[in-house]
Chimera marker file (.cmm) of the C-alpha trace (Angstrom):
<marker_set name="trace">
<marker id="1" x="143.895" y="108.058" z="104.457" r="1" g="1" b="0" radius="0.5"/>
<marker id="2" x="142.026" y="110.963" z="102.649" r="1" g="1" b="0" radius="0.5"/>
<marker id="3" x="140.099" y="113.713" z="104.642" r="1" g="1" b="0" radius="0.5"/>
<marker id="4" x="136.630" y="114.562" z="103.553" r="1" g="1" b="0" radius="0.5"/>
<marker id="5" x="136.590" y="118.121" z="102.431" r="1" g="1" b="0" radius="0.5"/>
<marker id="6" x="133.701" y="120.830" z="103.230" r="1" g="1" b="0" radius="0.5"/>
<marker id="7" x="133.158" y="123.634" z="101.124" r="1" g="1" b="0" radius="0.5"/>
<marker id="8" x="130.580" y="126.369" z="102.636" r="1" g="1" b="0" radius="0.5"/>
<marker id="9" x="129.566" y="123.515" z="105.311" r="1" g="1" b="0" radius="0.5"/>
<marker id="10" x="128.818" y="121.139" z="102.230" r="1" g="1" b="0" radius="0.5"/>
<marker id="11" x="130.008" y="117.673" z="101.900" r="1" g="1" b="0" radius="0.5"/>
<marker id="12" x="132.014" y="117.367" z="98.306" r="1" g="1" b="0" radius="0.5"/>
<marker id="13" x="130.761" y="115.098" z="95.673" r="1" g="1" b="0" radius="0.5"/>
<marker id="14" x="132.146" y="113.362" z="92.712" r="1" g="1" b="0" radius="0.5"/>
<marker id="15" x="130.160" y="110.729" z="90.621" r="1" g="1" b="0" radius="0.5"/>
<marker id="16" x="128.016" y="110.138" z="93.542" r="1" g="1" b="0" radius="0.5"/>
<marker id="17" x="131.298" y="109.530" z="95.888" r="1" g="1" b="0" radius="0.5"/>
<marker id="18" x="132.722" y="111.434" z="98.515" r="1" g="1" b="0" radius="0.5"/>
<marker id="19" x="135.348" y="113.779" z="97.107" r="1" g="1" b="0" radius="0.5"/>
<marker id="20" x="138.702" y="113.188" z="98.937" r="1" g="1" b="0" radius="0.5"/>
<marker id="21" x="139.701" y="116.747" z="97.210" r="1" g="1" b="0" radius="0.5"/>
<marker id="22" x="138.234" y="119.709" z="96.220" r="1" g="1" b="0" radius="0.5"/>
<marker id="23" x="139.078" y="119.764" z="92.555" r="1" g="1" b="0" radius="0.5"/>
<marker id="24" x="137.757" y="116.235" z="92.014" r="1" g="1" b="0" radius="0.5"/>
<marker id="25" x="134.238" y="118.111" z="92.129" r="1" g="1" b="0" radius="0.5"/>
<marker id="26" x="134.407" y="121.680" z="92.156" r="1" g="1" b="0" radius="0.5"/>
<marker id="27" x="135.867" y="122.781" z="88.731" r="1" g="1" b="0" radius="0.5"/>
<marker id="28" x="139.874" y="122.323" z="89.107" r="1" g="1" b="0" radius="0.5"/>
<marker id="29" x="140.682" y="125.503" z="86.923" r="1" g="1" b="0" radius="0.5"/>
<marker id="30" x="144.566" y="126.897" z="86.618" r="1" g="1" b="0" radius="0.5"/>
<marker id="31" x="143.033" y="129.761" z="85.110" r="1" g="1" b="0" radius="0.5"/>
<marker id="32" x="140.892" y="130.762" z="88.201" r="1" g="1" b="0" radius="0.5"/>
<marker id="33" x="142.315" y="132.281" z="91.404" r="1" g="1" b="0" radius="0.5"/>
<marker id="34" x="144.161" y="129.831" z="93.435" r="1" g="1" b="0" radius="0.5"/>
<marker id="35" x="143.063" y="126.838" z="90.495" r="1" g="1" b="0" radius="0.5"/>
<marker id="36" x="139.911" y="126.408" z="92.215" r="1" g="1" b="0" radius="0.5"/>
<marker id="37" x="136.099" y="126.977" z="90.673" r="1" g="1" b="0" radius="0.5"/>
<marker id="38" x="132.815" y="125.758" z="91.833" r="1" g="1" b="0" radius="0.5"/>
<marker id="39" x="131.457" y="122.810" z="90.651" r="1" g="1" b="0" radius="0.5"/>
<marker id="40" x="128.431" y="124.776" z="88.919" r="1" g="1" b="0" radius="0.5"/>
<marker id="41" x="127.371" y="128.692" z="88.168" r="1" g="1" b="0" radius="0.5"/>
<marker id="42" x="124.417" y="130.235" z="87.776" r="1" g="1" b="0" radius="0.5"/>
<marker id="43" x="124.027" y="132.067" z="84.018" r="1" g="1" b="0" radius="0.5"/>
<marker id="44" x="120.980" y="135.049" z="84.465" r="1" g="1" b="0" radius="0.5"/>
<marker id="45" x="119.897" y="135.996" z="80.957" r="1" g="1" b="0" radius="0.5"/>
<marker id="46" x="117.086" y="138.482" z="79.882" r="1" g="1" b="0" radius="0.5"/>
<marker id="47" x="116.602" y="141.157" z="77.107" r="1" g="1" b="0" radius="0.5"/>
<marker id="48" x="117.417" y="138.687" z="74.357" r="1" g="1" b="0" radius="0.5"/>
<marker id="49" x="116.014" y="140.293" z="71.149" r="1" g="1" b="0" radius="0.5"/>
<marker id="50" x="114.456" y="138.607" z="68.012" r="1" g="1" b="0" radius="0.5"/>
<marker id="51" x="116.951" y="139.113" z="64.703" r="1" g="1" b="0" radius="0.5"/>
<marker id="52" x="117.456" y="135.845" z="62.267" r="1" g="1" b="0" radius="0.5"/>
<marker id="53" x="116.008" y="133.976" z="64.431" r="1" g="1" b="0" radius="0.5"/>
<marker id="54" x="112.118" y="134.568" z="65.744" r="1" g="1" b="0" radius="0.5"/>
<marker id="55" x="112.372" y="132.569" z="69.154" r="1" g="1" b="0" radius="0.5"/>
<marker id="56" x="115.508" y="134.607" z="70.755" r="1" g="1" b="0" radius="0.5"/>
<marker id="57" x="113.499" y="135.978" z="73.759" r="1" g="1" b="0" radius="0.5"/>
<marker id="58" x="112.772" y="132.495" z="74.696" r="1" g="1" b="0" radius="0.5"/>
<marker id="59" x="116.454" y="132.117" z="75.482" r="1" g="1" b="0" radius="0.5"/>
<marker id="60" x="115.955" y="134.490" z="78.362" r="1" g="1" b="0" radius="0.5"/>
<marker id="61" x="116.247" y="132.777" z="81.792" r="1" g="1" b="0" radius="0.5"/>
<marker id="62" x="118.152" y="131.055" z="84.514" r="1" g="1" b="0" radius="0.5"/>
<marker id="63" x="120.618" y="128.194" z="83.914" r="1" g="1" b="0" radius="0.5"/>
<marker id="64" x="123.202" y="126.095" z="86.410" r="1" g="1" b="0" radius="0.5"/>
<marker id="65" x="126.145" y="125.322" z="84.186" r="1" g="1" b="0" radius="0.5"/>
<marker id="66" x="128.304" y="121.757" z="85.584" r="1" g="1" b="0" radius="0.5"/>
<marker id="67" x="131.790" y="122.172" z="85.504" r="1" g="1" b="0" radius="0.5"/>
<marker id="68" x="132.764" y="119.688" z="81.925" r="1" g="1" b="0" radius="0.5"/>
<marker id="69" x="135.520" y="117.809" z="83.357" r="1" g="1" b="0" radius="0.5"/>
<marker id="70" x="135.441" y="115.921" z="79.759" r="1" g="1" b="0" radius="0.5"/>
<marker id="71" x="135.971" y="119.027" z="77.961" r="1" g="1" b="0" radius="0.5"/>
<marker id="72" x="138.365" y="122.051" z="78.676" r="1" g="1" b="0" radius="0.5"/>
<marker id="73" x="139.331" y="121.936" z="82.073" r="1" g="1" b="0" radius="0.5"/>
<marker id="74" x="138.300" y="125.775" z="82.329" r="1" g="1" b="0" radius="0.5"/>
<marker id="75" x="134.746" y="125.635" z="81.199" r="1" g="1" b="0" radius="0.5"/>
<marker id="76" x="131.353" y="124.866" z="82.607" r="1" g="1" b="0" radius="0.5"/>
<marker id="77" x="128.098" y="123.410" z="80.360" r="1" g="1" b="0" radius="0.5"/>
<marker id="78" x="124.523" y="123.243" z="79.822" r="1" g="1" b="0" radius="0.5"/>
<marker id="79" x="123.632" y="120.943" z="77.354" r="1" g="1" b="0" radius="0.5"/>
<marker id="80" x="119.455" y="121.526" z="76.031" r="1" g="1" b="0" radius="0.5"/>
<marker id="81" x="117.977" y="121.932" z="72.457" r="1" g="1" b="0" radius="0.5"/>
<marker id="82" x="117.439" y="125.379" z="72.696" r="1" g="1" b="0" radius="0.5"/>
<marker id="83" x="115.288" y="127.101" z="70.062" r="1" g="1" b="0" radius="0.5"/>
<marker id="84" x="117.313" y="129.212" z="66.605" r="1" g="1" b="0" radius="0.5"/>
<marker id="85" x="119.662" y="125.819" z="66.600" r="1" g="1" b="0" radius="0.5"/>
<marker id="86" x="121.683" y="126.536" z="69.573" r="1" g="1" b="0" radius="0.5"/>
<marker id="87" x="122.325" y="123.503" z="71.837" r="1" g="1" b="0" radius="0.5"/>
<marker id="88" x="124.289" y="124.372" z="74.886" r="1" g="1" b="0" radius="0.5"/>
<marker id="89" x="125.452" y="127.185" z="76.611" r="1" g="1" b="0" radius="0.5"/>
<marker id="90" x="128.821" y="127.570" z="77.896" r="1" g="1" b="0" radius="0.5"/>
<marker id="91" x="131.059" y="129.638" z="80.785" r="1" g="1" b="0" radius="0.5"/>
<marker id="92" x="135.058" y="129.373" z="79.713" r="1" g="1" b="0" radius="0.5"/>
<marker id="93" x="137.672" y="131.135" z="81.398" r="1" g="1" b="0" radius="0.5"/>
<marker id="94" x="140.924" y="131.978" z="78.772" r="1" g="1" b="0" radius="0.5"/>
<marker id="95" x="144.085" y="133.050" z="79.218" r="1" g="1" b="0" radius="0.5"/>
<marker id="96" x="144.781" y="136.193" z="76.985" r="1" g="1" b="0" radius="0.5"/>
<marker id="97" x="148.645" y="136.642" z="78.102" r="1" g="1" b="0" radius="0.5"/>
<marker id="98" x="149.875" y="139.125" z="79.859" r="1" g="1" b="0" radius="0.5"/>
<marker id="99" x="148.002" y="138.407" z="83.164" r="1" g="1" b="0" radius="0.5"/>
<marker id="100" x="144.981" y="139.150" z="81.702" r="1" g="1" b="0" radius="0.5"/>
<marker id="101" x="142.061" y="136.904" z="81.519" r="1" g="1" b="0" radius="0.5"/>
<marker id="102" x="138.654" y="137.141" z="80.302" r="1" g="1" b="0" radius="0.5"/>
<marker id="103" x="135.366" y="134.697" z="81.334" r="1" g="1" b="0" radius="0.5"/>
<marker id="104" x="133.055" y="133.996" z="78.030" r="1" g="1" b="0" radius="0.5"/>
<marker id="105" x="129.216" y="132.803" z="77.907" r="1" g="1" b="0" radius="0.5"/>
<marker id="106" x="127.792" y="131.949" z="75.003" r="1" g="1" b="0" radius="0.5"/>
<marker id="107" x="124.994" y="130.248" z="73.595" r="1" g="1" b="0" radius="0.5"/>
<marker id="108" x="126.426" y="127.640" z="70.665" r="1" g="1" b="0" radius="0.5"/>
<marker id="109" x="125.710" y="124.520" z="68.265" r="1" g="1" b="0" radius="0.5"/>
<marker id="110" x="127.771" y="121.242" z="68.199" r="1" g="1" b="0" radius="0.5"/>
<marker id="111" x="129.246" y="121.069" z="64.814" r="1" g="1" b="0" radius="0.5"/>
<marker id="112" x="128.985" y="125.057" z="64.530" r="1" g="1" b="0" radius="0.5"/>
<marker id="113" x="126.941" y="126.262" z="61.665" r="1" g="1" b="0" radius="0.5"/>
<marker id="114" x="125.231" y="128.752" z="64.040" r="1" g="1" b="0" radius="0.5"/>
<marker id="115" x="126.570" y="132.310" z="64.813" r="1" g="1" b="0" radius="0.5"/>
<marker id="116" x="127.379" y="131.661" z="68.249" r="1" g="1" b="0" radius="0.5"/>
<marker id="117" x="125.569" y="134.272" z="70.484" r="1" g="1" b="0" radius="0.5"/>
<marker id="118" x="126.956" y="135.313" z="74.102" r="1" g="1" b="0" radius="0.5"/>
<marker id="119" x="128.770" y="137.906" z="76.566" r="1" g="1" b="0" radius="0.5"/>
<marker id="120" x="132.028" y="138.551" z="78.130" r="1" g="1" b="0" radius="0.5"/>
<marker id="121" x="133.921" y="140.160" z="81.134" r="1" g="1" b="0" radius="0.5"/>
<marker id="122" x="137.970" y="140.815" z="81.423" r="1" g="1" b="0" radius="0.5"/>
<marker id="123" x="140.105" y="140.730" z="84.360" r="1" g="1" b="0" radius="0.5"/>
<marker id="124" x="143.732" y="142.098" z="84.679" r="1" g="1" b="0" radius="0.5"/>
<marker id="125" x="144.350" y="139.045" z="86.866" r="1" g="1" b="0" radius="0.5"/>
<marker id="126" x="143.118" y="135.629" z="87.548" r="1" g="1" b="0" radius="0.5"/>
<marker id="127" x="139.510" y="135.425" z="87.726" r="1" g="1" b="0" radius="0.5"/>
<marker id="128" x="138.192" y="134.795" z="91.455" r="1" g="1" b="0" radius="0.5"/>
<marker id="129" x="135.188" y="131.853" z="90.395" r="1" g="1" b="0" radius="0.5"/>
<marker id="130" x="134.783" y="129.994" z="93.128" r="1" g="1" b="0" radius="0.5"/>
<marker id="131" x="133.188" y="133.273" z="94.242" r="1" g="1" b="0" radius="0.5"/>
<marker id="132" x="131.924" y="134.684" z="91.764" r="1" g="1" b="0" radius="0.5"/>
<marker id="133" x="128.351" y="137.067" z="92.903" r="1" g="1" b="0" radius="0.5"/>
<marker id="134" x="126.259" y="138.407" z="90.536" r="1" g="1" b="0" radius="0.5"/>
<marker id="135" x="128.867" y="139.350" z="87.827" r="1" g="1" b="0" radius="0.5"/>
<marker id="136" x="127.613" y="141.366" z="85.060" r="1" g="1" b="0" radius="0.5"/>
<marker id="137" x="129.348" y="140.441" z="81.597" r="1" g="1" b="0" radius="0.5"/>
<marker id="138" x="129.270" y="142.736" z="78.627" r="1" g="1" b="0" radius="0.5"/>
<marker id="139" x="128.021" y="141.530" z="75.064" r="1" g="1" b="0" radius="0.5"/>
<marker id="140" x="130.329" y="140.215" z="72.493" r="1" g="1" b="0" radius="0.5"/>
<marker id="141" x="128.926" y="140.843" z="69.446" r="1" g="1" b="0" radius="0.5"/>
<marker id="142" x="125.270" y="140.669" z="67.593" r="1" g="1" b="0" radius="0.5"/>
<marker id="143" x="125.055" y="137.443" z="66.573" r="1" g="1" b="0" radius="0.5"/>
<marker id="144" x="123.331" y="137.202" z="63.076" r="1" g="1" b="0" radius="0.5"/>
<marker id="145" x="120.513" y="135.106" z="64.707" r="1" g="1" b="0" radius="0.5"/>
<marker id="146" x="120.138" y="136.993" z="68.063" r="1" g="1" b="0" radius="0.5"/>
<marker id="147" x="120.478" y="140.510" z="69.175" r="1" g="1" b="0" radius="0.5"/>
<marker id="148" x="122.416" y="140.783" z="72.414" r="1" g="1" b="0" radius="0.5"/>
<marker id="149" x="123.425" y="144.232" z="71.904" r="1" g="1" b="0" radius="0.5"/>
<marker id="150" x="121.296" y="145.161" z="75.033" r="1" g="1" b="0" radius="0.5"/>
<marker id="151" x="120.749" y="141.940" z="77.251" r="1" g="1" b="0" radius="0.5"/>
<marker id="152" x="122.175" y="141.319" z="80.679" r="1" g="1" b="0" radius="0.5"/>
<marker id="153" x="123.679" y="138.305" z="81.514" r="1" g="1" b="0" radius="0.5"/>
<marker id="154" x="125.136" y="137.681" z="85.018" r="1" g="1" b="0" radius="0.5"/>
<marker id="155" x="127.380" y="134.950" z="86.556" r="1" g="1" b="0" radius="0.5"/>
<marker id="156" x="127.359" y="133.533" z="89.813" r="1" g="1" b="0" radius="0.5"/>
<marker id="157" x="128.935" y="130.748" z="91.630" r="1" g="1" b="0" radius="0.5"/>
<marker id="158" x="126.932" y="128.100" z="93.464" r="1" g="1" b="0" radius="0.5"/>
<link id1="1" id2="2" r="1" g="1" b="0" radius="0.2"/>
<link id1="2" id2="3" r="1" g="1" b="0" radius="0.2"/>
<link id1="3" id2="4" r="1" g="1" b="0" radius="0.2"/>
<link id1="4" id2="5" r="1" g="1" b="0" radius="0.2"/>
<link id1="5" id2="6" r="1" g="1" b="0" radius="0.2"/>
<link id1="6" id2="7" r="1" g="1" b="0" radius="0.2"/>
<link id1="7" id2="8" r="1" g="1" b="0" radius="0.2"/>
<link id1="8" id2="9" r="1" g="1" b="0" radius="0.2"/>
<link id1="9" id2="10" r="1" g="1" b="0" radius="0.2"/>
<link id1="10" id2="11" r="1" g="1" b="0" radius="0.2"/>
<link id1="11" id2="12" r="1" g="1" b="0" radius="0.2"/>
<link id1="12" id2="13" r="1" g="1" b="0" radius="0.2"/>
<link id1="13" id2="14" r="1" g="1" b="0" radius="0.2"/>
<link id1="14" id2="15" r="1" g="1" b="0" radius="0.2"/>
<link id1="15" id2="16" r="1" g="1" b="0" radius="0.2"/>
<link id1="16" id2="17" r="1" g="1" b="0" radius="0.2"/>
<link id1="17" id2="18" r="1" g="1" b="0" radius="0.2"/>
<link id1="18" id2="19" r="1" g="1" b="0" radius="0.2"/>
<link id1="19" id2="20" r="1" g="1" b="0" radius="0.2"/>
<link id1="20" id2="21" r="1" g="1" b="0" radius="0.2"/>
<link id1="21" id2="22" r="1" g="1" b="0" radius="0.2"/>
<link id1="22" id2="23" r="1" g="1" b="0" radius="0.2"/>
<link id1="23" id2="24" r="1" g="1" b="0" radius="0.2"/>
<link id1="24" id2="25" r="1" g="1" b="0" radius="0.2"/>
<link id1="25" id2="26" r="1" g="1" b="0" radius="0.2"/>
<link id1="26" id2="27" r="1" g="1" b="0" radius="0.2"/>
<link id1="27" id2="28" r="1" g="1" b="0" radius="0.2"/>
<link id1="28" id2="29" r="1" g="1" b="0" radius="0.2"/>
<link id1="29" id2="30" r="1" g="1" b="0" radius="0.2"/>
<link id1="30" id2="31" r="1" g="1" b="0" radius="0.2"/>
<link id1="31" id2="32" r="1" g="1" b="0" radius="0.2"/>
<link id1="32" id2="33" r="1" g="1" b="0" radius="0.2"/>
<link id1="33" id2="34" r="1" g="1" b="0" radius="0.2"/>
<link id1="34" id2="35" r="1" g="1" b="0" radius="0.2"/>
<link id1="35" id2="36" r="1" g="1" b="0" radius="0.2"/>
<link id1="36" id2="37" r="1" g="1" b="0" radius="0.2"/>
<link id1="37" id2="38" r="1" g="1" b="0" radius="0.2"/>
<link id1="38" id2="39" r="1" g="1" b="0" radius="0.2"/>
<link id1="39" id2="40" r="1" g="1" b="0" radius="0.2"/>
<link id1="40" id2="41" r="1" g="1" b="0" radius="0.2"/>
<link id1="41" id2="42" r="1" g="1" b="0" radius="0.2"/>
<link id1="42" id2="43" r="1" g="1" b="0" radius="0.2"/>
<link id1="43" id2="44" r="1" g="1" b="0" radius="0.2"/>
<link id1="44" id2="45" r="1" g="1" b="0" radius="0.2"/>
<link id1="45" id2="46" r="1" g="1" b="0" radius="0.2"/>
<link id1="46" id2="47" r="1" g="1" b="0" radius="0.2"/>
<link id1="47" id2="48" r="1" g="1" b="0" radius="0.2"/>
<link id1="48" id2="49" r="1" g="1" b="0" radius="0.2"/>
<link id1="49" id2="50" r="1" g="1" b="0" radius="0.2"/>
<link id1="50" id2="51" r="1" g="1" b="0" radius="0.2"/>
<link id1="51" id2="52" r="1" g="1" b="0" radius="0.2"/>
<link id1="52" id2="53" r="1" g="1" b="0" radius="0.2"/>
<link id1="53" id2="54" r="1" g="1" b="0" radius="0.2"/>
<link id1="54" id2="55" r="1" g="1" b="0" radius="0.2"/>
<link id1="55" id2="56" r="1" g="1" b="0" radius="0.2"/>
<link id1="56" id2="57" r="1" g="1" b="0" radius="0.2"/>
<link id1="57" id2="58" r="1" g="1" b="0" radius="0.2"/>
<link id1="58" id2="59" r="1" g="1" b="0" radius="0.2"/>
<link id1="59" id2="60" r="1" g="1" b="0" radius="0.2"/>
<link id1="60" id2="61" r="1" g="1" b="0" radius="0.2"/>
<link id1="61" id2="62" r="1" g="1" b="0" radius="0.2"/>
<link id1="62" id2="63" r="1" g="1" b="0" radius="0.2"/>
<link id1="63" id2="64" r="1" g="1" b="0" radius="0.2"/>
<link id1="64" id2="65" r="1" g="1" b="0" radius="0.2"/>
<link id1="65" id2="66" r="1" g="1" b="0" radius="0.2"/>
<link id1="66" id2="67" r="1" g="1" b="0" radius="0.2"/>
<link id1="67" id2="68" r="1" g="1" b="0" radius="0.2"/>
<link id1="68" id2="69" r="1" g="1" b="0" radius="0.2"/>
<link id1="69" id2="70" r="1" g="1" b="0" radius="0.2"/>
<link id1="70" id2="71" r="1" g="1" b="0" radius="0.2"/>
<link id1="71" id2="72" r="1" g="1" b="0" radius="0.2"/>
<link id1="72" id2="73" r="1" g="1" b="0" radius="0.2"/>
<link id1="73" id2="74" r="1" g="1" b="0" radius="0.2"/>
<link id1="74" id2="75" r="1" g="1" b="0" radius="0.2"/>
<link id1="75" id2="76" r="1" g="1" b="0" radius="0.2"/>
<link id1="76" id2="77" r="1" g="1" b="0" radius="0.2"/>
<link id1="77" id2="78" r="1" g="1" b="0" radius="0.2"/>
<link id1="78" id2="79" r="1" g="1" b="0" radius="0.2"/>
<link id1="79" id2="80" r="1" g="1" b="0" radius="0.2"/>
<link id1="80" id2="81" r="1" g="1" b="0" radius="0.2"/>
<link id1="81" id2="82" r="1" g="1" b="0" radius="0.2"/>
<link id1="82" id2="83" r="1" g="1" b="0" radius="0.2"/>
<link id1="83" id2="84" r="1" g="1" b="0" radius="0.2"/>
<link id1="84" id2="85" r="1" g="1" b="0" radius="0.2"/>
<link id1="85" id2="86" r="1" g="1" b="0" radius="0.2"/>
<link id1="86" id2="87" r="1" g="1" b="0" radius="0.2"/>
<link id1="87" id2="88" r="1" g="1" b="0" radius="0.2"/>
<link id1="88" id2="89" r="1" g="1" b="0" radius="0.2"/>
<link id1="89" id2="90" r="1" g="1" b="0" radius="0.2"/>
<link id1="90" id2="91" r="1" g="1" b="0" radius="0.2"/>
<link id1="91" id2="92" r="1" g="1" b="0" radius="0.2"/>
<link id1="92" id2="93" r="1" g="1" b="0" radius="0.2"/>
<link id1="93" id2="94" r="1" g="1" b="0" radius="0.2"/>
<link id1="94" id2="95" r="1" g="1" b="0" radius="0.2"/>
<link id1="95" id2="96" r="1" g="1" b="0" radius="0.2"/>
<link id1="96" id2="97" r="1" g="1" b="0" radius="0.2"/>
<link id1="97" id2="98" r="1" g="1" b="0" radius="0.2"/>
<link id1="98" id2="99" r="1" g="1" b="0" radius="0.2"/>
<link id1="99" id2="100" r="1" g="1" b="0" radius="0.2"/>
<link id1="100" id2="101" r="1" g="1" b="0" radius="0.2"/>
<link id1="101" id2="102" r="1" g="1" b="0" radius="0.2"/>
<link id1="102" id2="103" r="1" g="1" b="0" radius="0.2"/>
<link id1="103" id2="104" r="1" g="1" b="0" radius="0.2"/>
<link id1="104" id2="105" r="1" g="1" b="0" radius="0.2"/>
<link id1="105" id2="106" r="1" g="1" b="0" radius="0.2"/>
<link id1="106" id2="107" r="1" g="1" b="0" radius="0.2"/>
<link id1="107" id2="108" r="1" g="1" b="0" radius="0.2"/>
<link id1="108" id2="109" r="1" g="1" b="0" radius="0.2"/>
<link id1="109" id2="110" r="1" g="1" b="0" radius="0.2"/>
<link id1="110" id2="111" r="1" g="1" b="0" radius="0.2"/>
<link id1="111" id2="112" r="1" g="1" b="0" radius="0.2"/>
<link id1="112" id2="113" r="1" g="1" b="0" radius="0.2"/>
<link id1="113" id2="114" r="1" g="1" b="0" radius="0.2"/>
<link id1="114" id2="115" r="1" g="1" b="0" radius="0.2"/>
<link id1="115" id2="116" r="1" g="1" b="0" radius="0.2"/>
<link id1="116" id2="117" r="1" g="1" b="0" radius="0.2"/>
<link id1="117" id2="118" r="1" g="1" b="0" radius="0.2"/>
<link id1="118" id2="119" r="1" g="1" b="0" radius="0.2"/>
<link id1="119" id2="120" r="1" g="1" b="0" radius="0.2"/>
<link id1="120" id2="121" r="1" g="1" b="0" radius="0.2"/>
<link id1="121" id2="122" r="1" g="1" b="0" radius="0.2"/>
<link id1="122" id2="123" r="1" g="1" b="0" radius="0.2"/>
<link id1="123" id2="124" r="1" g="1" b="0" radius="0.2"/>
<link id1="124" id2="125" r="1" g="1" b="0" radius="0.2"/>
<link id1="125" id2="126" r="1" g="1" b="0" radius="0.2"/>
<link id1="126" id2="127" r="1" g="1" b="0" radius="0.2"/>
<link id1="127" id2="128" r="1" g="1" b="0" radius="0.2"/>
<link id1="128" id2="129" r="1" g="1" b="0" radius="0.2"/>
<link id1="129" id2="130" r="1" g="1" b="0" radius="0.2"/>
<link id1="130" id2="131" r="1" g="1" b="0" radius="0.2"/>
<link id1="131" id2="132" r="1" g="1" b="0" radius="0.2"/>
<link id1="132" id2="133" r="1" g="1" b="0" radius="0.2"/>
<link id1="133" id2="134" r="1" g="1" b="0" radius="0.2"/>
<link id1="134" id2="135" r="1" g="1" b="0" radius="0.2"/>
<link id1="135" id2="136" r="1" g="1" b="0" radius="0.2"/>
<link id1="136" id2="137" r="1" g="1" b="0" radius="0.2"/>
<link id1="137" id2="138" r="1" g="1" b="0" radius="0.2"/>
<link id1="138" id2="139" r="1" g="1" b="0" radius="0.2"/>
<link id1="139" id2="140" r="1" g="1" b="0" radius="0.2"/>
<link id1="140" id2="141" r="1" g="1" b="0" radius="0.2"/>
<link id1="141" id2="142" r="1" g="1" b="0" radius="0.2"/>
<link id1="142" id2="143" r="1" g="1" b="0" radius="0.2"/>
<link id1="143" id2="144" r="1" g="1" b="0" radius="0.2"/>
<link id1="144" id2="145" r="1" g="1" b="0" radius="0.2"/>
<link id1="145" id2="146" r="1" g="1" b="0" radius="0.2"/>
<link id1="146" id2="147" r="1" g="1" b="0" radius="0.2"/>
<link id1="147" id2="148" r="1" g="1" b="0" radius="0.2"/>
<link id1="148" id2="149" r="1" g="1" b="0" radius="0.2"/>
<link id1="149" id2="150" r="1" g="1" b="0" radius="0.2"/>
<link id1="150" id2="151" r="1" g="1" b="0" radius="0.2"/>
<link id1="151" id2="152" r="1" g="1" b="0" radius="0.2"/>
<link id1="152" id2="153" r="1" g="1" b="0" radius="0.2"/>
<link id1="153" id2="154" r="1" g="1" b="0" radius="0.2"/>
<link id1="154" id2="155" r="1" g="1" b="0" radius="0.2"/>
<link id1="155" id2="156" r="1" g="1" b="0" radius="0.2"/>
<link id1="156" id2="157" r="1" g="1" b="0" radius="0.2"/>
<link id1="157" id2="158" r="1" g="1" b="0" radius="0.2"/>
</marker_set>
């Protein structure tokens, strides 16, 4: 018979059950330390400037990302119709060889047909997410409807 798992004195859930293991809720990743993330992370935003699109700064804020276990097994989602086109905002962790690894947020469309507008941070090892604190991740590029060039976003683990 299963054990019921705790995580930070938490009872584990997974589709409104008790989770019998800890990567049946919390964001199974092999591309995070020890193949474990949390089930959700916290995306801090601000300083989002105005460039094709007129309604960037409204992007600013705080969002809980859920762990997609229908998509890539290393990414986390927030699905909302988000002004300049954009409708969801995304955490994925890649593998870039070598041991190194990189986490990615970005703002994006389904379908595409929007520039894609987000940050990133590298790691010469395997990412720690299940405990990830406040993580600051450097823009990607200026997107040709928003200017991140100078906006902070942060990632933290919940």
């Amino acid at each position: 018979m299963g054990k019921i798992h705790f995580r930070n004195n938490k009872v584990l859930f997974a589709n409104n059950k008790v989770a019998m293991h800890e990567n049946c809720c919390c964001g199974g990743c092999d591309l995070c330390l020890g193949g474990i993330g949390p089930a959700q992370i916290q995306v801090v935003i601000s300083g989002l400037a105005n460039q094709g699109c007129g309604d960037c700064a409204s992007l600013d804020g705080t969002y809980v990302l859920t762990h997609d276990i229908w998509g890539l097994e290393c990414q986390w989602v927030y699905y909302h119709s988000f002004p300049c086109s954009l409708t969801y905002l995304q955490l994925v962790v890649q593998d870039l060889g070598g041991g190194n690894y990189r986490i990615v947020v970005q703002f994006s469309a389904a379908g595409g047909g929007v520039d894609p507008v987000g940050w990133c941070r590298y790691y010469t090892s395997k990412p720690d997410c299940a405990n990830l604190s406040g993580e600051s991740l450097s823009p990607v590029t200026t997107s040709a409807d928003c200017d991140e060039s100078s906006a902070v976003c942060t990632i933290t683990a919940l």
